[in-house]
N, C-alpha and C positions, 0 to 999 in steps of 0.2 A: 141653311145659313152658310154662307161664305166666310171662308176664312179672317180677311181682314175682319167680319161683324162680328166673330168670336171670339178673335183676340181683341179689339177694340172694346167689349163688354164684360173679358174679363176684364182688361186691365182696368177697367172701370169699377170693377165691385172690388176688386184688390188693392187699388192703389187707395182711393178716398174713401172713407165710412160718415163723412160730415159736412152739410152744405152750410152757408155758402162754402165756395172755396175761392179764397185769397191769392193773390198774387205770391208769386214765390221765387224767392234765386235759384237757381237751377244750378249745379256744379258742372252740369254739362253741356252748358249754353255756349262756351268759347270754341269746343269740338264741334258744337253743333254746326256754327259758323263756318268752322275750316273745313269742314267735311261739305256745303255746299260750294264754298269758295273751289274747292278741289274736283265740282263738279262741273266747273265752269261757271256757277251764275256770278253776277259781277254783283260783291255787296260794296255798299256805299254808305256812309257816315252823313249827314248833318246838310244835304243836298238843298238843293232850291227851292222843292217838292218840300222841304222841311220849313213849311210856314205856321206850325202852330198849329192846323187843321188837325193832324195826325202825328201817330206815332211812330209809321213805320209806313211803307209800301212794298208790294210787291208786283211786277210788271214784267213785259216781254218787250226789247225794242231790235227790229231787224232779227229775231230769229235766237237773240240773249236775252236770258233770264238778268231780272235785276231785283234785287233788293236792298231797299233803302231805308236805315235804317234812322229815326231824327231823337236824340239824345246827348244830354249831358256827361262828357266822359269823364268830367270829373266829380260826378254822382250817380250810378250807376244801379237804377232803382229794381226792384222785384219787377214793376211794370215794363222795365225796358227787357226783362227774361223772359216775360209772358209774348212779349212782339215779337222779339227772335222767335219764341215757338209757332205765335200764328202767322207769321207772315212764312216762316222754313212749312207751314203745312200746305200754304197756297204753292208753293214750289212745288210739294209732291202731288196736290191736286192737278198742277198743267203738268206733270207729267204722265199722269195717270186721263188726262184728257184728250180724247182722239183730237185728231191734228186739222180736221175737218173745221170743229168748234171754235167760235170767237169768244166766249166764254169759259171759263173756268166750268169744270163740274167736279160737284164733289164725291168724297170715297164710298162715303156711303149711298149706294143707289135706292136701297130699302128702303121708303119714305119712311114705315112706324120705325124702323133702327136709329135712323134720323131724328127723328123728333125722341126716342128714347134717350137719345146721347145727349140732344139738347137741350130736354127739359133735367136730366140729371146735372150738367155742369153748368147750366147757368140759370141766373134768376128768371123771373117773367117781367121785372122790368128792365135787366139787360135782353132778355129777348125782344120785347117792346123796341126797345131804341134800335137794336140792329135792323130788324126790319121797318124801323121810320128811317134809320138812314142809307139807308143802303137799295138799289133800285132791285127790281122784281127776280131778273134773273141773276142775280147778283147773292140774295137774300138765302138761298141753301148752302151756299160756298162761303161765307159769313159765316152763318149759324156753325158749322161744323168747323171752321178753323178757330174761331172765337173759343168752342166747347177743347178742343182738340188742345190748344194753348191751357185751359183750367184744368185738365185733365193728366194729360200727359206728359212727360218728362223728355228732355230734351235728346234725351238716351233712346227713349220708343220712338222719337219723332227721325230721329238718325238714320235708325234702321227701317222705317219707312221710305226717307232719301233710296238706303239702297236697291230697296226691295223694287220701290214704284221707277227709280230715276239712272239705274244703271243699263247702261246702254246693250241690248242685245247684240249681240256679234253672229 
């Protein structure tokens, strides 16, 4: 077992003991931000892409990372802390994706670690819906930032930033 599936499975039996699990504020969602902001990806507030569809996006255009993010700032819900964290894990997902791929891939390659993560952090019929909406290859890089967003703290998500997303010299 690989590093990341060990940390990722403790921090799993140690962070939550109770399902469902709820959307949550995060105290370190504003870090989280400026720590990709400082990465270079361009975030972006309340864009055109913010038609009601979605909560958030994450994308690559020319070579930069974007994230866009579509909320209310003058109420600033648990759910808009959960989007920072899945749309900041789709960031360390394309970074951890060879350069080759037009797709995102996600961290966990182990397929059963995958489905362990996912059947722990979310229901079966948020897994339902993700895979109704979301196309085929698209559907393991959903499942794991969706779970990864319920799971994880904005804090563990940061330090994945570092870990997947700083640049080798």
């Amino acid at each position: 077992m690989n590093t990341l599936s060990k940390c990722l499975l403790a921090g799993l039996a140690a962070t939550f003991t109770a399902l469902p699990v709820l959307s949550r504020v995060d105290p370190g969602t504003a870090d989280l931000l400026h720590l990709v902001d400082s990465y270079g990806v361009d975030v972006r507030f309340n864009t055109s892409k913010c038609d009601g569809s979605k909560a958030g996006s994450f994308g690559v255009s020319n070579g930069l990372p974007i994230l866009t993010l579509c909320l209310d700032k003058n109420n600033i819900t648990a759910d808009d802390h959960d989007t920072v964290r899945h749309e900041v894990w789709h960031y360390v997902q394309y970074c951890a994706t060879p350069a080759t791929s037009n797709v995102l891939h996600p961290l966990l390659k182990d397929h059963t670690k995958h489905a362990e993560l996912t059947r722990y952090a979310l229901s079966g019929l948020a897994i339902e819906r993700i895979r109704d909406n979301y196309r085929d290859d698209h559907e393991r890089t959903e499942l794991e930032a969706f779970a990864a967003a319920e799971v994880f703290s904005a804090e563990f998500i940061g330090k994945q930033v570092i870990a997947y997303c700083t640049p080798t010299r």
